[in-house]
C-alpha positions in Angstrom: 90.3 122.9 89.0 87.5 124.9 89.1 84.2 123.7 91.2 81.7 127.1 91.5 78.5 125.9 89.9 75.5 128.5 89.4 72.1 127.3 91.1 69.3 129.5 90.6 70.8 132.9 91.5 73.4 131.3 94.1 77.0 130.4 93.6 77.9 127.4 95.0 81.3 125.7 96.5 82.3 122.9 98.2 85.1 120.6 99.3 85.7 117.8 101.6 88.1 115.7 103.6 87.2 112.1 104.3 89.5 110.4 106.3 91.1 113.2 107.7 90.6 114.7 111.4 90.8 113.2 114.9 88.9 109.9 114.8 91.6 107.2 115.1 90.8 105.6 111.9 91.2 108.7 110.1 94.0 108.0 107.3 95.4 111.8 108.0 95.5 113.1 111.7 94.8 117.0 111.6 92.7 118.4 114.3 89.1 119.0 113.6 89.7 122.8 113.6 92.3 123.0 110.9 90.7 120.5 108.6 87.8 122.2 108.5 90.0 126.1 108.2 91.3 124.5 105.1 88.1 123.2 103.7 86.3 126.5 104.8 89.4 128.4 102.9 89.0 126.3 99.6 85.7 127.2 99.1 85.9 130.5 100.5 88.4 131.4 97.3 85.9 129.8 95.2 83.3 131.8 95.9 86.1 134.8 95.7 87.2 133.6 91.9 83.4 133.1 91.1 82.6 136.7 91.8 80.8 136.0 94.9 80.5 136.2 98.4 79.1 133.0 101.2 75.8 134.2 102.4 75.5 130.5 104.2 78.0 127.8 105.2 76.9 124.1 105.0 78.8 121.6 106.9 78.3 117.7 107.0 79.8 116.7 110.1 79.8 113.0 110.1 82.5 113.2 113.5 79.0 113.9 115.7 78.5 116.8 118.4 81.9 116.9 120.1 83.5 118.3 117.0 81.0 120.4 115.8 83.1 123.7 117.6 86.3 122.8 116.2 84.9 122.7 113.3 83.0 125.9 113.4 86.3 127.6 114.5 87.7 126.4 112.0 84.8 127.7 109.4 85.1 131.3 111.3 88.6 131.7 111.3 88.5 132.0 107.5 85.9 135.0 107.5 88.0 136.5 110.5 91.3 136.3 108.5 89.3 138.3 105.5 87.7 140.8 107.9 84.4 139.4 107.1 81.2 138.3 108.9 80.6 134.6 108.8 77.9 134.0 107.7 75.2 131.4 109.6 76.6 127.9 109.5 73.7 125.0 109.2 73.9 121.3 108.7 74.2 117.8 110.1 75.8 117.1 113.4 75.6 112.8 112.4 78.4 110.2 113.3 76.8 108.3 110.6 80.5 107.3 109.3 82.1 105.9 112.2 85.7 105.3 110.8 86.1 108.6 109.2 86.0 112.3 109.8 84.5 114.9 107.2 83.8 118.5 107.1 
């Protein structure tokens, strides 16, 4: 399935995964760093099969501060692997969701 969706002249991608990561309540244990490679990696080759490149990276880090590296690791490792510059990544750094780990 298919999830790039035009907005304005930007192409845009995205993918989660609650309940997956480090927290103990998380429902799948993966560190922070490869959940967020193979989030970063889905939406990567979205932009790819869309015709377009990531000129920004959004991540909702609901796991707080402490995770926010592993997750940008994570995040850079894809551009890395593609010989590409990452591009700036932005967003919320909120353990808002206590029991469960998203990026």
């Amino acid at each position: 399935m298919r999830n790039a969706m035009k907005v304005g002249t930007f192409i845009a991608t995205m993918d989660n995964a609650a309940a997956i990561g480090q927290k103990p309540q998380d429902v799948v244990s993966a560190p922070d760093q490869l959940t967020a490679y193979m989030t970063a990696r889905v939406t990567f080759l979205e932009q790819l099969a869309a015709q377009a490149l990531p000129v920004q990276v959004l991540l909702a880090n609901f796991s707080g501060d402490a995770a926010w590296s592993r997750y940008e690791k994570g995040i850079q490792q894809v551009f890395a692997e593609a010989d590409l510059t990452c591009p700036a990544i932005a967003g919320v750094r909120n353990p808002i969701c206590p029991h469960y780990s998203q990026a």
